[in-house]
Backbone as a printed PyTorch tensor [residue, N CA C, xyz], in Angstrom:
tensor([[[ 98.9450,  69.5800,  89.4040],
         [ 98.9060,  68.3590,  88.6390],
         [ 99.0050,  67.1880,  89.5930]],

        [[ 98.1980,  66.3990,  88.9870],
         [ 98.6670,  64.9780,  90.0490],
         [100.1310,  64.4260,  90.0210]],

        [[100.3080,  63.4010,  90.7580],
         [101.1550,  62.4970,  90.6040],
         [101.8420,  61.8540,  89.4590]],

        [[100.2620,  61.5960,  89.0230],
         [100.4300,  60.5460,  87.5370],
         [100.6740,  61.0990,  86.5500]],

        [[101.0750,  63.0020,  86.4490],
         [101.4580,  62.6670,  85.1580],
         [102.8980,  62.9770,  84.6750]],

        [[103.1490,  62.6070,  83.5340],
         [104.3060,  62.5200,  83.2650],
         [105.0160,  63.7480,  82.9130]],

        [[104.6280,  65.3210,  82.9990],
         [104.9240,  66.5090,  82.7630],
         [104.9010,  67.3950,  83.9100]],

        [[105.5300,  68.2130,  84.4920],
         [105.5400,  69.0210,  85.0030],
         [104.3110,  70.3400,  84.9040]],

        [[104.2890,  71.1620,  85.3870],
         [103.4270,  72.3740,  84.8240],
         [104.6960,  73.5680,  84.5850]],

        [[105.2510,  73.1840,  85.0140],
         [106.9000,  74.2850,  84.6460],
         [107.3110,  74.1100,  83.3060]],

        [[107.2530,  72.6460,  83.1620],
         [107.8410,  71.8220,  82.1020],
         [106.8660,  72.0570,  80.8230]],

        [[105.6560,  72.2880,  80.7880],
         [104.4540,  72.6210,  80.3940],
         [104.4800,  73.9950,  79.5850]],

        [[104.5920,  75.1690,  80.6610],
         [104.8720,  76.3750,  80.1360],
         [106.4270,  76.1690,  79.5520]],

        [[107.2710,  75.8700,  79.6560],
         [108.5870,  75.6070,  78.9560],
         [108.1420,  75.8170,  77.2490]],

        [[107.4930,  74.3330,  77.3870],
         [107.5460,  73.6540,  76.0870],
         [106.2460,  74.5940,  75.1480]],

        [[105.2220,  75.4880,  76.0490],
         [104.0630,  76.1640,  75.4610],
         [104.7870,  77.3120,  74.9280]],

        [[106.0700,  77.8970,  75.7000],
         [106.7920,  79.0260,  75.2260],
         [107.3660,  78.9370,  74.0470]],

        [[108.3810,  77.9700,  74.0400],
         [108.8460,  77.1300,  72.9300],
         [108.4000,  77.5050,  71.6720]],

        [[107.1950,  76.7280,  71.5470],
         [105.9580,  76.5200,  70.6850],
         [106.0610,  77.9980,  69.7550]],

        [[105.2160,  78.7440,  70.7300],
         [104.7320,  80.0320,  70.3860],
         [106.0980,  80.5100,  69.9240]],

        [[107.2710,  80.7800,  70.3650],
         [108.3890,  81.6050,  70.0520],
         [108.6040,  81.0550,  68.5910]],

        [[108.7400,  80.0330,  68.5540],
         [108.8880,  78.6130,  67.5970],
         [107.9950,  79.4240,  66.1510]],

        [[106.8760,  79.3730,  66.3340],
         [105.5210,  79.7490,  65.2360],
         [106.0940,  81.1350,  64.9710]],

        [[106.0350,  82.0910,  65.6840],
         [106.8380,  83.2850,  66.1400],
         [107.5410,  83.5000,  64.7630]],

        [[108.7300,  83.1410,  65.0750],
         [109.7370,  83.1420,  64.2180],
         [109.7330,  82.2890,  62.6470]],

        [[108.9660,  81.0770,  62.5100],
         [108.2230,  81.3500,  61.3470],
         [107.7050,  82.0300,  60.5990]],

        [[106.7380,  82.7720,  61.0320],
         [106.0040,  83.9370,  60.7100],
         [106.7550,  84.6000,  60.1810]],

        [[107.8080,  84.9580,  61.3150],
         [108.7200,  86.2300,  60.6880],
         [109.6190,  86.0220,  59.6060]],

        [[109.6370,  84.9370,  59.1110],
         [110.1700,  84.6140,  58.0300],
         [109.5820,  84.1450,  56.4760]],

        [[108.4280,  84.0740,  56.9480],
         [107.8400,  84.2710,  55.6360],
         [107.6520,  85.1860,  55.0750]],

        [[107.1650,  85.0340,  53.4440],
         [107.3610,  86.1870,  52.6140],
         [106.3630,  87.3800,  53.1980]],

        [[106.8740,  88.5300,  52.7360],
         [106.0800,  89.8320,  53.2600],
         [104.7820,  89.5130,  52.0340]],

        [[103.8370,  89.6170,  52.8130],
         [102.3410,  89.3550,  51.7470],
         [101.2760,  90.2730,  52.6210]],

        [[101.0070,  91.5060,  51.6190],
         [100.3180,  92.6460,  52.0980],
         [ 98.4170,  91.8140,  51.8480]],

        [[ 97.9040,  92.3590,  52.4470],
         [ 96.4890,  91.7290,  52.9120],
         [ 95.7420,  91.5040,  51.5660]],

        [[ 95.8040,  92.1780,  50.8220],
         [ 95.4130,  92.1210,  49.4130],
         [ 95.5510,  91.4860,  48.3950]],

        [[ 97.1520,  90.3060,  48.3360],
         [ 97.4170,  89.6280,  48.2700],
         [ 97.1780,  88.0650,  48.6520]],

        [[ 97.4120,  86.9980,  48.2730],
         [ 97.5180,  85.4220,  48.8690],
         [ 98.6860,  84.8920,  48.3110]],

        [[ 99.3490,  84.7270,  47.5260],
         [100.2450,  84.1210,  47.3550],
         [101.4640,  84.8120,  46.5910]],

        [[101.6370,  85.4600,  46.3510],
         [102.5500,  86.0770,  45.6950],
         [102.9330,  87.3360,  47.3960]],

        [[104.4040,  87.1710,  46.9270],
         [105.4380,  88.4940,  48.4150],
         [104.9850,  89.5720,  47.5240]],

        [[105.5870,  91.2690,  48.2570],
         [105.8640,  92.0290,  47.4440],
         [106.8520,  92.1660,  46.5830]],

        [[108.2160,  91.3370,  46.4720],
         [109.3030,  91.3240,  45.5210],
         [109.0070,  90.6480,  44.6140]],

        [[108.1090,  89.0490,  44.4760],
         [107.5990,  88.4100,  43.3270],
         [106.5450,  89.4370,  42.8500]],

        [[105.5640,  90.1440,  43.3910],
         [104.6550,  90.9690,  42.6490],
         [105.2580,  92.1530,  41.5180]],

        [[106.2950,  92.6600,  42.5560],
         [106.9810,  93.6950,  41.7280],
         [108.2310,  93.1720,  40.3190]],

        [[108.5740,  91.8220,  40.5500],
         [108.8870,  91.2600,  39.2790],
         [107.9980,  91.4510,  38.4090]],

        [[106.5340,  90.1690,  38.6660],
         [106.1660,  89.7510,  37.8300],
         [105.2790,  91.2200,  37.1060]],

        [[104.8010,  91.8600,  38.0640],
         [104.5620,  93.0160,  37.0780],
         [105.4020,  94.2100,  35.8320]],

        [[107.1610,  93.8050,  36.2740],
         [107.7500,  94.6490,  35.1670],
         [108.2690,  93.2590,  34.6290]],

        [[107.8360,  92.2610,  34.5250],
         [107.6990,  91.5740,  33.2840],
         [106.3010,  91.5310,  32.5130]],

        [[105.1600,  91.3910,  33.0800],
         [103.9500,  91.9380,  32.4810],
         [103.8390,  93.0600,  31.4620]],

        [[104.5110,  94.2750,  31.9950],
         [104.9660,  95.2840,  31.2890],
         [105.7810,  94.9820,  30.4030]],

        [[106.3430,  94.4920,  29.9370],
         [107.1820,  94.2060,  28.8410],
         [106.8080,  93.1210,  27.5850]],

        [[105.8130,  92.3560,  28.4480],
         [104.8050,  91.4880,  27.6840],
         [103.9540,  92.1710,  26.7930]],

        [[103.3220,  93.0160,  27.4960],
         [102.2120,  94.1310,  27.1570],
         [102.3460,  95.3270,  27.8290]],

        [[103.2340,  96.0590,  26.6610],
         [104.4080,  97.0410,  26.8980],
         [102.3870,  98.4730,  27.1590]],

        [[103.1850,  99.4800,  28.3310],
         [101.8750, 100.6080,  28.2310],
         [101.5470, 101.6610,  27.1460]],

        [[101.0230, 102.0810,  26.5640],
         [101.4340, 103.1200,  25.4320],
         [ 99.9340, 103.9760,  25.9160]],

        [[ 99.2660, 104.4360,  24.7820],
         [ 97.9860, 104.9520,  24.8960],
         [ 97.1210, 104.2120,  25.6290]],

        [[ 97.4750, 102.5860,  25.8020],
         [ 96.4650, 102.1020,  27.0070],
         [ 97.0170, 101.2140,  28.0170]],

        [[ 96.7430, 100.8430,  28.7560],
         [ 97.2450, 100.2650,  29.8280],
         [ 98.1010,  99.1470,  29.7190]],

        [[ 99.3870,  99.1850,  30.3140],
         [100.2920,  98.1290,  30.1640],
         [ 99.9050,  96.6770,  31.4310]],

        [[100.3890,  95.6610,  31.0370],
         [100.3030,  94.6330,  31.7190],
         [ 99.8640,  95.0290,  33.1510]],

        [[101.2700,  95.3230,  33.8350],
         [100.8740,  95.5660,  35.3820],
         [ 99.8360,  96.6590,  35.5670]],

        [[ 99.9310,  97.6210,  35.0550],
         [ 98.2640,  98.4520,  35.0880],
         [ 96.8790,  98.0430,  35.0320]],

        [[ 97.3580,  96.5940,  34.3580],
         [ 95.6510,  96.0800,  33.7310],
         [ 95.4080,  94.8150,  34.3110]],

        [[ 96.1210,  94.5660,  35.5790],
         [ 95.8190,  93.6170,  36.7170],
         [ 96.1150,  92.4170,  36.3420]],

        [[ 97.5840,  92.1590,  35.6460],
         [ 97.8640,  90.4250,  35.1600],
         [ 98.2760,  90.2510,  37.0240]],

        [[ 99.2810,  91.6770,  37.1530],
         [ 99.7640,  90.6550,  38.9550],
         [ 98.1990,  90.1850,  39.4980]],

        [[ 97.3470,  90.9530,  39.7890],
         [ 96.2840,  90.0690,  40.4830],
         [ 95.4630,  89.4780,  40.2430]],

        [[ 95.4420,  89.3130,  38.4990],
         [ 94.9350,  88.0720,  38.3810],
         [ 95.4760,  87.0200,  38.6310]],

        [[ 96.9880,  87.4630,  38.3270],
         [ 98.0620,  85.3210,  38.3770],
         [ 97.7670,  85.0770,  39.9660]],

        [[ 98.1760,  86.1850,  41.1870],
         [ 98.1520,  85.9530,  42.0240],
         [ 96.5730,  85.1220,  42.6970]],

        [[ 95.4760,  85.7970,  42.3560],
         [ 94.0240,  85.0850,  42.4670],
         [ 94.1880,  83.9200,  42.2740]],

        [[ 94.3880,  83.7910,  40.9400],
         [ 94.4620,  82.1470,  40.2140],
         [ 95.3180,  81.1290,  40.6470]],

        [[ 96.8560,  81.7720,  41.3000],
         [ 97.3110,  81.2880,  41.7980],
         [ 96.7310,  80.3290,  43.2440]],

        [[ 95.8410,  81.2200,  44.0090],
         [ 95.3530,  80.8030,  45.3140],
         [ 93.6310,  79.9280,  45.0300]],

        [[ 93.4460,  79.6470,  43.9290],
         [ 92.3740,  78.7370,  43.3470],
         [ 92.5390,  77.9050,  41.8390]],

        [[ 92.4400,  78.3130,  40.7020],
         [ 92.7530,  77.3720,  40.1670],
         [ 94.2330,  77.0110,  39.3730]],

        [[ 94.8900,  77.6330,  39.4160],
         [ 96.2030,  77.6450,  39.0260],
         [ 97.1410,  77.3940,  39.7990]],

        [[ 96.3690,  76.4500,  41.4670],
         [ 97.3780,  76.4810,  42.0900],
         [ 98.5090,  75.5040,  42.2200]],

        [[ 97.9400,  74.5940,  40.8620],
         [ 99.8480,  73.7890,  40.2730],
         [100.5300,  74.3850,  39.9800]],

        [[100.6030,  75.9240,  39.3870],
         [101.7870,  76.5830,  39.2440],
         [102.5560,  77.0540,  39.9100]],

        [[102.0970,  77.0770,  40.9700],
         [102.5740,  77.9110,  42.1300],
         [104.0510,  78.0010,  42.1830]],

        [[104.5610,  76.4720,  42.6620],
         [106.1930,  76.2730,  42.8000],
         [106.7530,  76.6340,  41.3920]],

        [[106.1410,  76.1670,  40.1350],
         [106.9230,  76.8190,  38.7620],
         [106.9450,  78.3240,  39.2410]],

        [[105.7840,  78.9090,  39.7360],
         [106.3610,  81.0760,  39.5490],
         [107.1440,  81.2780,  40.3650]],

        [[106.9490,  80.4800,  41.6360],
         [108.5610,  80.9480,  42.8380],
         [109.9070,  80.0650,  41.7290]],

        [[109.8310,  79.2370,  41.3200],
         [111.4520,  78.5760,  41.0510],
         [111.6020,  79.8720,  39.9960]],

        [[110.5140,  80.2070,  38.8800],
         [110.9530,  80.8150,  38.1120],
         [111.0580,  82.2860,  38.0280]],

        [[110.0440,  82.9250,  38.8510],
         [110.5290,  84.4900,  39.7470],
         [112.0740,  84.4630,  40.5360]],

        [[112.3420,  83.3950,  41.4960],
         [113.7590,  83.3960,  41.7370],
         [114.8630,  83.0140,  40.4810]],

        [[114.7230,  82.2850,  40.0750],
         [115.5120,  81.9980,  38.8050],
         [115.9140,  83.7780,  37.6410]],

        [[115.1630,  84.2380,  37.4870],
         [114.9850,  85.5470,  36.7730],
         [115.2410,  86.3320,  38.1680]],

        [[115.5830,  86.4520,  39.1310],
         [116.2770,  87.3390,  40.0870],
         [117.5700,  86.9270,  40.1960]],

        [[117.7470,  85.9450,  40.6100],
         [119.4880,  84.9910,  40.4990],
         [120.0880,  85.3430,  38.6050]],

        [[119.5350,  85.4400,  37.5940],
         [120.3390,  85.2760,  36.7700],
         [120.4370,  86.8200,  36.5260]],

        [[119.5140,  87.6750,  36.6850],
         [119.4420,  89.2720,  36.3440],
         [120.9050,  90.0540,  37.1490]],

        [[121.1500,  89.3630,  38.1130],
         [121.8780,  89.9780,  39.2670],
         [123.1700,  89.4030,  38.8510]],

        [[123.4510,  87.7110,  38.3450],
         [125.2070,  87.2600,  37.5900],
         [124.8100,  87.8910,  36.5890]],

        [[124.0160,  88.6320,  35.7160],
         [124.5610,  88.9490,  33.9370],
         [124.3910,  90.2810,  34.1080]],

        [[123.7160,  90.9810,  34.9300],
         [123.6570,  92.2880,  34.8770],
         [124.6320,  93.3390,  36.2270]],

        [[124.5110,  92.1290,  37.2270],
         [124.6960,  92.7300,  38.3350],
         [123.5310,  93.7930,  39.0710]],

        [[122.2240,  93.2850,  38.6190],
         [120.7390,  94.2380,  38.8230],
         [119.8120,  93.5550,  38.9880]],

        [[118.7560,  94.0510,  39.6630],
         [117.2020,  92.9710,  39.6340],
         [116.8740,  93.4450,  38.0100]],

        [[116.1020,  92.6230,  37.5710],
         [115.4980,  92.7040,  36.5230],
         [114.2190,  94.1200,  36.2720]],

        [[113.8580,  94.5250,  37.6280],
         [113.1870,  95.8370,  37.7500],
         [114.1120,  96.9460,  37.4960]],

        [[115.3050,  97.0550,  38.0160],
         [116.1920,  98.1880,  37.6550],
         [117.2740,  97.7470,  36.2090]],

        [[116.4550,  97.1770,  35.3590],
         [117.2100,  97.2100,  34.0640],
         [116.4080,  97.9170,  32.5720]],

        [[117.1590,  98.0840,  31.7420],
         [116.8170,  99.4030,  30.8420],
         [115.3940,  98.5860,  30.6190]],

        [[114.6790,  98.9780,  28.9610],
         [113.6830,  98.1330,  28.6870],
         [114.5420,  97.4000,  27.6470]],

        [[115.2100,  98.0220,  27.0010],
         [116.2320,  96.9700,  25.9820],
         [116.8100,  95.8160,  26.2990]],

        [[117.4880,  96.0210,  27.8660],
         [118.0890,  94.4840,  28.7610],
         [116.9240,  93.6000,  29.2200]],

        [[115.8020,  94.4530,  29.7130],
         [114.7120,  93.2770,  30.0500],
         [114.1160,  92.5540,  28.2540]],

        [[114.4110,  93.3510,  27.6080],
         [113.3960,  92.1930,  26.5410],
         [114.4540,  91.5390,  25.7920]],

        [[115.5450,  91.9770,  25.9850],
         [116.9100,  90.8690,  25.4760],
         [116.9660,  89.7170,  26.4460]],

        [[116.8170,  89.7190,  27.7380],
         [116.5120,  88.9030,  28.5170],
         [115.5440,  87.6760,  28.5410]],

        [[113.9770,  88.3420,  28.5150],
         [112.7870,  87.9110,  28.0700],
         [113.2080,  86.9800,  26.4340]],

        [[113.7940,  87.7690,  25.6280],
         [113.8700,  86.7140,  24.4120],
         [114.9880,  85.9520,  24.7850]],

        [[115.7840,  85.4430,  25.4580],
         [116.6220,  84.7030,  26.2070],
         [115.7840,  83.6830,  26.6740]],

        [[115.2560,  83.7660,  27.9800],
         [114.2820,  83.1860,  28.3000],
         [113.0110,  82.5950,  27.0330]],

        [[112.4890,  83.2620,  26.4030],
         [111.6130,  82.1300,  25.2140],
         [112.3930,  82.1060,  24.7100]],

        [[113.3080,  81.8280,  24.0880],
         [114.0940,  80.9110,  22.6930],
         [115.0100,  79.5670,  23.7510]],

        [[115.0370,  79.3940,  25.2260],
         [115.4980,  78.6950,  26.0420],
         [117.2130,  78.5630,  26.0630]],

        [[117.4820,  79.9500,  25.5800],
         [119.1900,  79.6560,  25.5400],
         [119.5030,  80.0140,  27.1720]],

        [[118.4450,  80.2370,  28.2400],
         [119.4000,  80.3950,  29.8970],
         [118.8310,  78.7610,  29.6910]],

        [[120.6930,  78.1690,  30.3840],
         [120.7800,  77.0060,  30.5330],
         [121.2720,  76.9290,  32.0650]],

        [[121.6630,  77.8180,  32.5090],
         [122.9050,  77.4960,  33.2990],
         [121.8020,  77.6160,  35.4600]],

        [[122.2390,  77.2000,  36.2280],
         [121.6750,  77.3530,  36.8830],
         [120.0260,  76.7760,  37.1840]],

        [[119.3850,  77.5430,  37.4350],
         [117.4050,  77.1260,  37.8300],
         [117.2420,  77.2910,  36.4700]],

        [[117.7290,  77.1500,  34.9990],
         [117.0860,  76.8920,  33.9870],
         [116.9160,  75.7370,  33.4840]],

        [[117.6170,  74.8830,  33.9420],
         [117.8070,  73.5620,  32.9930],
         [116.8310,  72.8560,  32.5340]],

        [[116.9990,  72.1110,  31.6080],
         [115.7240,  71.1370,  31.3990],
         [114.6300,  72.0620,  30.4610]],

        [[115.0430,  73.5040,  29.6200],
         [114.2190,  73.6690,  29.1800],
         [112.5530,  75.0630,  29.8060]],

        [[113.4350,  74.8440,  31.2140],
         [112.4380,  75.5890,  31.7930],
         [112.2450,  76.8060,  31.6290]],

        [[113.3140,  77.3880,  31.1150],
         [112.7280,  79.1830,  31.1370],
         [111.6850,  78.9900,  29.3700]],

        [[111.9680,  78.4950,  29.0370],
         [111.0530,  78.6210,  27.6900],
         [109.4940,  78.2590,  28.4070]],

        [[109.7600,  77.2990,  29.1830],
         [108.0110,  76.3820,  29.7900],
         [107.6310,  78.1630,  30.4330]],

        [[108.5660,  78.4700,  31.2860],
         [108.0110,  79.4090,  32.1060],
         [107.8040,  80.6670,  31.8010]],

        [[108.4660,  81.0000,  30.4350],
         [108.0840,  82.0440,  29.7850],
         [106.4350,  82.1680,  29.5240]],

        [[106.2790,  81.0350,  28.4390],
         [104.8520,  80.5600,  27.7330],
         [104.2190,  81.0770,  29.1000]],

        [[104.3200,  79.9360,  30.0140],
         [103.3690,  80.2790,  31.2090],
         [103.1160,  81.8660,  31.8920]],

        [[103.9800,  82.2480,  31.5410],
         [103.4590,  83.5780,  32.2380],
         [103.2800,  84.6060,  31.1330]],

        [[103.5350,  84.2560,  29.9770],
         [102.6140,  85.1720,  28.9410],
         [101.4100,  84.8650,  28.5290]],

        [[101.0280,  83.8950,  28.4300],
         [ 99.6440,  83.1250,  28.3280],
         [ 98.6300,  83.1450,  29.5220]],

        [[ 99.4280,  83.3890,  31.0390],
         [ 98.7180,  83.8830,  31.8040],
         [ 98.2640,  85.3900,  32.1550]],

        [[ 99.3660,  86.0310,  31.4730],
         [ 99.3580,  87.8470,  31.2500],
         [ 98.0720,  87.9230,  30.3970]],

        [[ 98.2800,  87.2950,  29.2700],
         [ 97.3220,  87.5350,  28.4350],
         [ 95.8720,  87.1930,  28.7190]],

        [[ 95.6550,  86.2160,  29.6310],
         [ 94.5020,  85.6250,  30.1070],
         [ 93.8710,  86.8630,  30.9260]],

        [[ 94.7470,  87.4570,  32.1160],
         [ 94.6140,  88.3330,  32.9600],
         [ 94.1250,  89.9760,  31.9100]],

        [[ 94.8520,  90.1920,  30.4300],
         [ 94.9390,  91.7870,  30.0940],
         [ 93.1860,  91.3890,  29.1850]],

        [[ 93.2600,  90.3000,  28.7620],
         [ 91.9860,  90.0700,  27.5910],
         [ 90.8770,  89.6540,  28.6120]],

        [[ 91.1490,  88.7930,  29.5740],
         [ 89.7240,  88.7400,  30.1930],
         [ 89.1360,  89.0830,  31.1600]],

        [[ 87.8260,  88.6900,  31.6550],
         [ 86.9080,  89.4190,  32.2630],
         [ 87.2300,  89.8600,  33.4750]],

        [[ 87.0670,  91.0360,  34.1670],
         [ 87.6830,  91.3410,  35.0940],
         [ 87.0980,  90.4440,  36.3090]],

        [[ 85.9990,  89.8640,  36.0370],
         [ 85.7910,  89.2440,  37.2750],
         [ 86.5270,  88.3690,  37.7660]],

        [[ 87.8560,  88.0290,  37.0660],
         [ 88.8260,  86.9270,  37.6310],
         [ 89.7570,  87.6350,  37.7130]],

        [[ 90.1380,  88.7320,  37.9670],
         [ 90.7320,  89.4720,  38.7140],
         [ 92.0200,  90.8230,  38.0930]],

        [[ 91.8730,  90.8970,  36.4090],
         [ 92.6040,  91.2740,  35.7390],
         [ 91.4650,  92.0970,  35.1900]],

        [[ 91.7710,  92.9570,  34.5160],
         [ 91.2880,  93.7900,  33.1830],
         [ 90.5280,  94.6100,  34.1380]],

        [[ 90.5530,  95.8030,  34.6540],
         [ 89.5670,  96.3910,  35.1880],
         [ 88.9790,  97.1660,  34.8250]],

        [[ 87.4970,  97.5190,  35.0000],
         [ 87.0430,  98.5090,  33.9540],
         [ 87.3900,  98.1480,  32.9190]],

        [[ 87.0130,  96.4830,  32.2820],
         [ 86.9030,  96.6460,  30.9510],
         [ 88.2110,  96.8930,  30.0350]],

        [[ 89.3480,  97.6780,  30.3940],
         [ 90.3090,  98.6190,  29.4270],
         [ 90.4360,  98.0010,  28.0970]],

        [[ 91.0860,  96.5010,  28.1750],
         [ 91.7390,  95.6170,  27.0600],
         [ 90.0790,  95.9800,  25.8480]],

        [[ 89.1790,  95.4010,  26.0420],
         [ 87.6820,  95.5090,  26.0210],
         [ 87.6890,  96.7740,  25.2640]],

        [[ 87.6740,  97.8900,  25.8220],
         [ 87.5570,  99.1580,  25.1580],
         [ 88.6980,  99.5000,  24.0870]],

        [[ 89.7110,  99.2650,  24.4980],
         [ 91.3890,  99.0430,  23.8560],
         [ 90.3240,  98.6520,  21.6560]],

        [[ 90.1450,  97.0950,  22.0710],
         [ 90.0750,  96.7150,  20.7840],
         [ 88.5570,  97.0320,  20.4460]],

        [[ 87.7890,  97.4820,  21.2610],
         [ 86.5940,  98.2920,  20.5320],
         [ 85.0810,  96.9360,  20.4390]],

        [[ 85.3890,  96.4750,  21.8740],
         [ 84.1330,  95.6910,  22.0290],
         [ 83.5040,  95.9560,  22.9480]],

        [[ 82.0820,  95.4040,  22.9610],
         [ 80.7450,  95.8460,  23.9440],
         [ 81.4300,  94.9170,  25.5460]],

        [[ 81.0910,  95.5880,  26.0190],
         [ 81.0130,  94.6350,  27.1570],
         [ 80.1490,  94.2120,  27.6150]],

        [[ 80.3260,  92.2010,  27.4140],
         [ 79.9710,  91.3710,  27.6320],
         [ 78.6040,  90.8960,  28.7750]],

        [[ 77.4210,  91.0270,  28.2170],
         [ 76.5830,  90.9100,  29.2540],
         [ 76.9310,  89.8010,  30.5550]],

        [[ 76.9440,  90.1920,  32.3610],
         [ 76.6560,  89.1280,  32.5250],
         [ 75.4030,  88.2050,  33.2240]],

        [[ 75.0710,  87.0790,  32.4810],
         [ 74.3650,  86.0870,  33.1290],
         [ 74.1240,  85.2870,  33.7000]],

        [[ 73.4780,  85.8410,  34.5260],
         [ 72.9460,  84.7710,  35.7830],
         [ 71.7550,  83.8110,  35.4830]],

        [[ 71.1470,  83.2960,  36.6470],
         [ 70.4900,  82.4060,  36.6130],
         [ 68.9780,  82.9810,  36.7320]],

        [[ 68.0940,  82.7080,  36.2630],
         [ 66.9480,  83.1820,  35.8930],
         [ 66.7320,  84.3300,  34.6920]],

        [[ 67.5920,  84.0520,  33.9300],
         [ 67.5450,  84.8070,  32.5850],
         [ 66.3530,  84.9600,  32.0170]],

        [[ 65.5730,  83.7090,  31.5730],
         [ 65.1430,  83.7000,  31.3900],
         [ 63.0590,  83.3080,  31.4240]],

        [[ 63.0790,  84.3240,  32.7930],
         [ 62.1370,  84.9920,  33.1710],
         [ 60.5870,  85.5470,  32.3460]],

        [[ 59.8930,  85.5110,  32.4810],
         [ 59.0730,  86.0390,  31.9300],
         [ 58.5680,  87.3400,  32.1500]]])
């Protein structure tokens, strides 16, 4: 280095080490998000799917998390739904923090009777205490049953319903789709 400048090259690699160690350890602290994924960890996935399930409990046909609500919210999440984003982390943590003071359990290791006593807790808005206030577990209920439902009823091309199931479930054709030059001669 010349004269003129005001850094070392010691001082240089110092601060380049820094950096990198710096990013480094970021990394390692963000949520675990398997490649298949964009925005949702594996502990929010594995919530929101045994609440899916309980939304749209499995019987003779496919329950919520079987019928791709996690990857649809998660899709939608990373394009058009992505104002919700901070509502599903406050409210995925919120439903982990309160499952663990009332039960002493994640909400995955509770019966199905405690999760939907819970769930109707959450919509009728009686959790007040804590990340509920203001009404929010009722907002965030709606929101993630209305998005379950978006994900179990529609087209799989947005990233839910695969193979049709919901589709076959209530006994409809599946939906031609159209493109552009339909109408061709």
């Amino acid at each position: 280095m010349d004269s003129g400048s005001k850094i070392s090259r010691r001082d240089f690699i110092k601060l380049a080490a820094l950096g990198a160690g710096s990013l480094s350890l970021i990394a390692g602290c963000a949520p675990n998000r398997p490649s298949g994924r964009a925005v949702l960890s594996d502990d929010d996935a594995g919530l929101l799917g045994a609440i899916a399930d309980r939304i749209i409990p499995p019987d003779a046909w496919p329950g919520g998390r079987e019928n791709g609500v996690v990857a649809f919210i998660d899709r939608q999440l990373a394009g058009p739904y992505r104002r919700f984003t901070e509502d599903y982390r406050r409210g995925l943590d919120a439903v982990t923090e309160s499952c663990l003071e009332k039960y002493r359990k994640r909400f995955e290791s509770l019966s199905a009777e405690e999760q939907d006593s819970f769930l109707r807790e959450m919509e009728s808005g009686s959790l007040r205490d804590g990340k509920w206030k203001a009404g929010f577990s009722t907002r965030f209920f709606a929101m993630v049953r209305n998005h379950a439902m978006q994900a179990y009823y529609g087209s799989p091309r947005h990233g839910g319903n695969p193979d049709y199931a919901s589709y076959k479930m209530i006994g409809l054709d599946f939906p031609p789709v159209i493109g552009q030059n339909r109408y061709r001669p």
